[in-house]
C-alpha positions in Angstrom: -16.0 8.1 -10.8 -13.7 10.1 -8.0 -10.1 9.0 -8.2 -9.9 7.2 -5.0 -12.8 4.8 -6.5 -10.7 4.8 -9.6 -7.7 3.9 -8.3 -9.5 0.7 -6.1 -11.7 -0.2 -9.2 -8.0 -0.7 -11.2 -5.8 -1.6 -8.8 -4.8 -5.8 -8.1 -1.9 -6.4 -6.8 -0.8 -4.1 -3.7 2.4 -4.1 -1.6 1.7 -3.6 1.8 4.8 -2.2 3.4 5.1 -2.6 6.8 2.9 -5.5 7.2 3.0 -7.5 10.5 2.0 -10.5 11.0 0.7 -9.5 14.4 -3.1 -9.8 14.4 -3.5 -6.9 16.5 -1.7 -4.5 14.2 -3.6 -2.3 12.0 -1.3 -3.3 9.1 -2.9 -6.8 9.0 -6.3 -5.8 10.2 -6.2 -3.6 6.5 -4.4 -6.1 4.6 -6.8 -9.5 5.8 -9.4 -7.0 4.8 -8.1 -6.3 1.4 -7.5 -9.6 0.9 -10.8 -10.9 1.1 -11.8 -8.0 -0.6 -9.9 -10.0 -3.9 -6.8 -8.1 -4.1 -3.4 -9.9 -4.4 -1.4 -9.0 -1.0 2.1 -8.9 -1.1 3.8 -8.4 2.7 6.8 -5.9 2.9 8.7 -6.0 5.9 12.2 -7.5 6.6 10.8 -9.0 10.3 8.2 -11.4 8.7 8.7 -14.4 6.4 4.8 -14.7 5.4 1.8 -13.1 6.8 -1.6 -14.1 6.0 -0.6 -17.2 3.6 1.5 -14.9 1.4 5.4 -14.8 1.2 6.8 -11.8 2.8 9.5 -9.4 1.0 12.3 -7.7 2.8 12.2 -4.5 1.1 9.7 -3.7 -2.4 13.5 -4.2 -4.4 13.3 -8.2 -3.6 9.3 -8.4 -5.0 9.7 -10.5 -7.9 6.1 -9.2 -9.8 4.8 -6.0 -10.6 2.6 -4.5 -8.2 0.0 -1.9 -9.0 0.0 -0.3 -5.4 2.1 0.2 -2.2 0.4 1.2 0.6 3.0 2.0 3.7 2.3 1.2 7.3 5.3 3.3 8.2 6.6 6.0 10.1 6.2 9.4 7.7 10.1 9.3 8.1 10.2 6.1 6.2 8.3 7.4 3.3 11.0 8.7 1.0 13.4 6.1 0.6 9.5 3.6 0.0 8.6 6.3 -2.7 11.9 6.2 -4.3 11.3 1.8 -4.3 8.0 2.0 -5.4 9.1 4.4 -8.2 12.0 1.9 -9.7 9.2 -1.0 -8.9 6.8 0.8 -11.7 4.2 1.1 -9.1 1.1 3.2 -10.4 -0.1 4.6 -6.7 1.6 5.1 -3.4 -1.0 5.1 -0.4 0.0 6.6 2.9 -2.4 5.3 5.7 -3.5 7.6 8.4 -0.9 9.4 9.8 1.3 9.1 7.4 2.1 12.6 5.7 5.3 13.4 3.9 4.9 16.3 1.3 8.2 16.2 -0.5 7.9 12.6 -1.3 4.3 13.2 -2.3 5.6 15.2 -4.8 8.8 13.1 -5.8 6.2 10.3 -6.6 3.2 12.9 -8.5 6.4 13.9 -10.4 7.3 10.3 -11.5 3.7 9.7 -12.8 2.4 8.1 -9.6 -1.2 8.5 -7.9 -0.8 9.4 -4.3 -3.3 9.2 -1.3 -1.9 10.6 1.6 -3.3 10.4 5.5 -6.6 7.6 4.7 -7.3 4.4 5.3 -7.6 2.3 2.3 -10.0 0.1 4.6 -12.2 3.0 5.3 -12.3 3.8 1.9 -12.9 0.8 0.3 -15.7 0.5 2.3 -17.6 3.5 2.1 -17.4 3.1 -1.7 -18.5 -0.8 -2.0 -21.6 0.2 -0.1 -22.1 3.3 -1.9 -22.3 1.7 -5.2 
């Protein structure tokens, strides 16, 4: 099993930072998906009180439960200060969609003992490997 497989086969629970409740966004586009997918969806984003039936979080700090995953739907500028969060959270992967790169916190999070997937879509993925298998 490849790792990006292995991380979707384990993960349940998934912060999705940056999540608008904007239909049109990619952010919910992904996290509807996920959703029906069967993961638990937790919304991250100080503008939004719930998105897609679920209680929205200011910042991954206020999340009340563990969360296996944070995916970020942010600027690359934003990433730091969300890998640093997802680090005190005990978070076991940070995903970066498309076009989100930021090497240094890449790094930071490998270093704490965090999976990272930098620059995909956890849509695309997800799909490609349902119908592969």
């Amino acid at each position: 099993m490849n790792r990006i497989s292995e991380i979707l086969h384990t993960t349940r629970t998934i912060a999705v930072v940056g999540l608008s409740g904007k239909r049109y966004r990619p952010s919910y586009g992904v996290a509807e998906y996920l959703k029906r997918a069967g993961y638990r969806i937790i919304p991250v984003n100080p503008m939004e009180t719930e998105v897609l039936g679920e209680r929205a979080y200011p910042d991954l700090d206020s999340v009340p439960e563990p969360v296996d995953m944070v995916d970020i739907f942010r600027r690359s500028e934003f990433v730091p200060e969300i890998v640093e969060a997802a680090i005190r959270k005990g978070a076991k992967v940070v995903w970066m969609q498309e076009g989100v790169v930021h090497e240094a916190a890449a790094a930071r999070a490998e270093a704490a003992g965090l999976a990272v997937v930098m620059d995909r879509c956890i849509l695309k993925d997800h799909r490609r490997l349902a119908y592969a298998s």
